[in-house]
C-alpha positions in Angstrom: -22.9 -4.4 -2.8 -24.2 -1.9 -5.1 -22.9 -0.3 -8.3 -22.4 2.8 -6.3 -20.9 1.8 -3.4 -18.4 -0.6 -5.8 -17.4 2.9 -7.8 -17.6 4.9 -4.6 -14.8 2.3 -2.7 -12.9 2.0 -5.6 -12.5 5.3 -6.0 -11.0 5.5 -2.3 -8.8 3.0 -3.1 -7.2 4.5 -5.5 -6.7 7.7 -3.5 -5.5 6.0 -0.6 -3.4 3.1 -1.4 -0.5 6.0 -2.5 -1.2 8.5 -0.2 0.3 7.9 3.1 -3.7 7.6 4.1 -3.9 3.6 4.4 -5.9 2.2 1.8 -6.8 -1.0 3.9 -8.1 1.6 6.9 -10.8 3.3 4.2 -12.1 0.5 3.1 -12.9 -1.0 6.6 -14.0 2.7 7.8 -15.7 3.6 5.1 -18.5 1.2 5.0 -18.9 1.8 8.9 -19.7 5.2 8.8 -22.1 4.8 6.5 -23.4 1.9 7.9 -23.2 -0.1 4.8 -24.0 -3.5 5.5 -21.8 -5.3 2.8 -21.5 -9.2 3.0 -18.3 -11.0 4.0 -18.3 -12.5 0.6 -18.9 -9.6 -1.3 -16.5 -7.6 0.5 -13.3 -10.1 0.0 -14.3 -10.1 -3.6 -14.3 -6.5 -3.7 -10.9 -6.0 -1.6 -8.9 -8.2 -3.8 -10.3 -6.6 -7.3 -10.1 -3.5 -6.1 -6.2 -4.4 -4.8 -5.4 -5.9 -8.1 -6.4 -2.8 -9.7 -3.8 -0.4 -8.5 -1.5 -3.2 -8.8 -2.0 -2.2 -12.5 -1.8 1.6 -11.8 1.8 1.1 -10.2 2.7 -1.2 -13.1 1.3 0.9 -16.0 3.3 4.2 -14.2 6.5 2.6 -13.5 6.3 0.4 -16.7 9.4 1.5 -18.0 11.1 1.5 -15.2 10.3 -2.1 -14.6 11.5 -2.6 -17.9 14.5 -2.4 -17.6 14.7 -3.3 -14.3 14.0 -6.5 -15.4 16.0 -7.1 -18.2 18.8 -5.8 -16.2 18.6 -8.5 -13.8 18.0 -10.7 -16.3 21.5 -9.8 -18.0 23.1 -10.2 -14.7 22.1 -13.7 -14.0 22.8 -14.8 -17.7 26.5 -13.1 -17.2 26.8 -14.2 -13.6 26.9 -10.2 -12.6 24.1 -9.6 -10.6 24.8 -6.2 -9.4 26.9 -4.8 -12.0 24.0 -2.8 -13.6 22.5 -0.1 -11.3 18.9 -1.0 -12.2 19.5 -4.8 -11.5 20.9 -3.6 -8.3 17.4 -1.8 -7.5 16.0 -5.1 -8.7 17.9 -7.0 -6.2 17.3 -4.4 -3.3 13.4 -4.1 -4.2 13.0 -8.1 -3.8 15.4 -7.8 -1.0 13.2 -5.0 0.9 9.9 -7.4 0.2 11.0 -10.7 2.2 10.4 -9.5 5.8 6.4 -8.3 4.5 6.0 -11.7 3.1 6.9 -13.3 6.2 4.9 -11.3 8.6 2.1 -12.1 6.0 2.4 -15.8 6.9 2.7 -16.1 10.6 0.8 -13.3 11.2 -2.2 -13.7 8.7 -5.1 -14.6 11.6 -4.0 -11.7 13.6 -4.6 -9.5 11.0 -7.8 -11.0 9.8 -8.9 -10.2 13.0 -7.2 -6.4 12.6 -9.7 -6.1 9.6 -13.1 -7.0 11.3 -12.1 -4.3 13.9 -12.4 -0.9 13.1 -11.8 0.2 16.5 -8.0 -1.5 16.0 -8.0 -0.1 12.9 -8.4 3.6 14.1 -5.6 2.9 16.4 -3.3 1.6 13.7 -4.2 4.5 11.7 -3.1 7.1 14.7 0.4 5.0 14.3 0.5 6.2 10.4 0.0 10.0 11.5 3.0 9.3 14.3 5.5 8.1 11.5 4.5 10.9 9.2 5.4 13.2 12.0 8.9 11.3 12.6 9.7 10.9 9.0 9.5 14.2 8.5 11.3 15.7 11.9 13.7 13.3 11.8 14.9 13.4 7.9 15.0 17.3 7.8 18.4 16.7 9.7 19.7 13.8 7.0 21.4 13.7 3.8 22.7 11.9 1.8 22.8 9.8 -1.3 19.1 8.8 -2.9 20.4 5.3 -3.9 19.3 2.5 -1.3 22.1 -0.2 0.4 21.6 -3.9 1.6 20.7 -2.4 4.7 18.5 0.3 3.6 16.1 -2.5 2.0 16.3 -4.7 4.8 14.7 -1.9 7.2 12.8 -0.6 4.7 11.1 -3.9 4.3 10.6 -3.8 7.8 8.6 -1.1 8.1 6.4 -2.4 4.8 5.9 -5.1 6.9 4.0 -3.6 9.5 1.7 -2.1 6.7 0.4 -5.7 6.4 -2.5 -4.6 9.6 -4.7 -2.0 8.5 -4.5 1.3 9.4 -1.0 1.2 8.8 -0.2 3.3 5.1 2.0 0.6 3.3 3.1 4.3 1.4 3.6 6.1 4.1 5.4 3.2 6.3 8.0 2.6 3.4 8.4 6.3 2.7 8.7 6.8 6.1 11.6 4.3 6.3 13.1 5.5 3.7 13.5 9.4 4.5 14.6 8.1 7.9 17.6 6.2 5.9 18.1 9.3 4.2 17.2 8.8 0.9 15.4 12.2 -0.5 11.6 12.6 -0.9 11.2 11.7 -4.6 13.6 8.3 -4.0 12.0 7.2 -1.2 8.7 7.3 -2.7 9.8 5.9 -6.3 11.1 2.8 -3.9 8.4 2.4 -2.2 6.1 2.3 -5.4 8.2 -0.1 -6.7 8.9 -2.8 -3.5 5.1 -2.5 -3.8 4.8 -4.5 -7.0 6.1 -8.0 -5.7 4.2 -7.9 -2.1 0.8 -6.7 -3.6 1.3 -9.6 -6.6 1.8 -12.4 -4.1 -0.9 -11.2 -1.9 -3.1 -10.7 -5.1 -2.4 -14.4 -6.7 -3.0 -16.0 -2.4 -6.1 -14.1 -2.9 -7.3 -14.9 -6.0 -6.5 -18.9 -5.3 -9.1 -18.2 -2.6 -12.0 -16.6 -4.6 -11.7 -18.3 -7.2 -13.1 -21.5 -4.0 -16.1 -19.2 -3.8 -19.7 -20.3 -4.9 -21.3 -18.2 -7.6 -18.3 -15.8 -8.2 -19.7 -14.7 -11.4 -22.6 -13.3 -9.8 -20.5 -10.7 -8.1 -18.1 -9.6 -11.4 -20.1 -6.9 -13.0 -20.5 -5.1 -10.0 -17.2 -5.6 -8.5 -15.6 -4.8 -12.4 -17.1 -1.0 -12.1 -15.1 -0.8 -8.5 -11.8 -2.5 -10.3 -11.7 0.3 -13.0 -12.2 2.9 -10.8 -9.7 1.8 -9.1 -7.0 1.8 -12.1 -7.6 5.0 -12.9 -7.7 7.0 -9.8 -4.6 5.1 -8.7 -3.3 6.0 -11.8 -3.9 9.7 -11.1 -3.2 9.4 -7.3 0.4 8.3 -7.7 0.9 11.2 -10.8 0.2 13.7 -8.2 2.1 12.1 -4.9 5.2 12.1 -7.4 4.8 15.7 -8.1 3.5 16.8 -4.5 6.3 15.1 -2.3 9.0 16.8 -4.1 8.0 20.0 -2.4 5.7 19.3 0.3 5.4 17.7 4.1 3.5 14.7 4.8 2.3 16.9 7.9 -1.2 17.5 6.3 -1.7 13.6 5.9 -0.4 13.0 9.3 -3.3 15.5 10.7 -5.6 13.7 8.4 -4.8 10.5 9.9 -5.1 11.6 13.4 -8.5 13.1 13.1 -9.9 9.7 11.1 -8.6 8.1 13.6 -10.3 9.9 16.8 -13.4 10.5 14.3 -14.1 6.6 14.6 -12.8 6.4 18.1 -15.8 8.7 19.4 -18.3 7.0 16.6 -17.2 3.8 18.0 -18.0 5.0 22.0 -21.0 7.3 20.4 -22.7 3.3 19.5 -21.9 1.8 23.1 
């Protein structure tokens, strides 16, 4: 991997792993139609720096927010009230709304393995994003009601982060999805969403890490991968600045077109190559 193509797929990974786009689809889409021929090796590298790095764009965005969040929930354990405080209650439902990703993430991990070397599959997947984004948004003009998530809102919440674990599927636009179809309004669902992101992407970034750090002459990939990290930060950063702003106003319509026409884009590519 090159300089360039590290800054180049950071930079779509911070763009896409907020929008309802799917991050994981762009970086195994990307490469193929450019025909970049990037090594196994290089690429997990890449995918879990690249990963950790708008990690740190959700945290430094939502840093005070996770402030308190936490000490909240810290309070509550200390004085055996752990749902007393409303942000220790979004603490609670947040971990709640991660369990059923982290379980799909074990018993399904060789399936999507497989999912990733496959960007056929992944062009399907990625028509699936565009049909939620045209559900979510049919379905929640006709429901209202309060912002704040239950128990239950979580729980199928979670379920629908859980499917983002295959790529092509928009971990944003799954849990956003799942959220507007609970009701919750636009800016909610996505602050939720941004949020339950932090624990899932943390566990799979730490499982990921355990495995690099196995690989032979890591630190002769770093400085190239490094450039790709930062780019990463950064655009996230920006990326989920503007979502915040955009979603309050806008449909998801335009990234459910733009999902459908990636999608049938590398479906005829794919024939186009026999």
């Amino acid at each position: 991997m090159t300089f360039l193509q590290s800054i180049i797929l950071g930079i779509i990974q911070g763009l896409t792993e907020f929008l309802p786009v799917s991050s994981s689809a762009h970086l195994v889409l990307f490469p193929y139609w450019l025909s970049w021929n990037i090594p196994a090796t290089d690429a997990f590298i890449f995918n879990v720096l690249v990963q950790l790095g708008t990690l740190l764009a959700v945290i430094i965005y939502f840093w005070h927010d996770l402030l308190g969040i936490i000490k909240s929930m810290v309070s509550g354990v200390i004085h055996q009230q752990l749902f007393k405080d409303p942000d220790a209650r979004l603490g609670w439902l947040v971990v709640l709304a991660t369990i059923p990703a982290g379980i799909a993430g074990l018993f399904l991990k060789d399936t999507v393995e497989a999912a990733f070397s496959s960007p056929v599959a992944t062009a399907l997947l990625l028509l699936l994003t565009a049909l939620m984004l045209i559900l979510s948004e049919k379905v929640s003009k006709s429901i209202r009601r309060s912002p704040t998530p239950g128990p239950k809102d979580a729980i199928i919440i979670g379920l629908f982060q859980a499917l983002s674990i295959f790529p092509g599927v928009s971990r944003s636009g799954s849990t956003i999805t799942g959220g507007l179809l609970r009701g919750m309004d636009r800016s909610a669902a996505a602050r939720f969403s941004f949020l339950m992101s932090i624990p899932i992407m943390s566990a799979a970034g730490v499982v990921a890490l355990l495995d690099m750090a196995t690989i032979p002459n890591l630190l002769t990939f770093l400085p190239v991968m490094t450039a790709g990290f930062i780019a990463a930060v950064v655009v996230g950063l920006l990326s989920i600045k503007w979502l915040m702003a955009y979603i309050r106003s806008h449909s998801f319509m335009v990234f459910a077109i733009y999902c459908f026409l990636v999608s049938i884009f590398t479906l005829v590519l794919s024939i186009s190559h026999g």
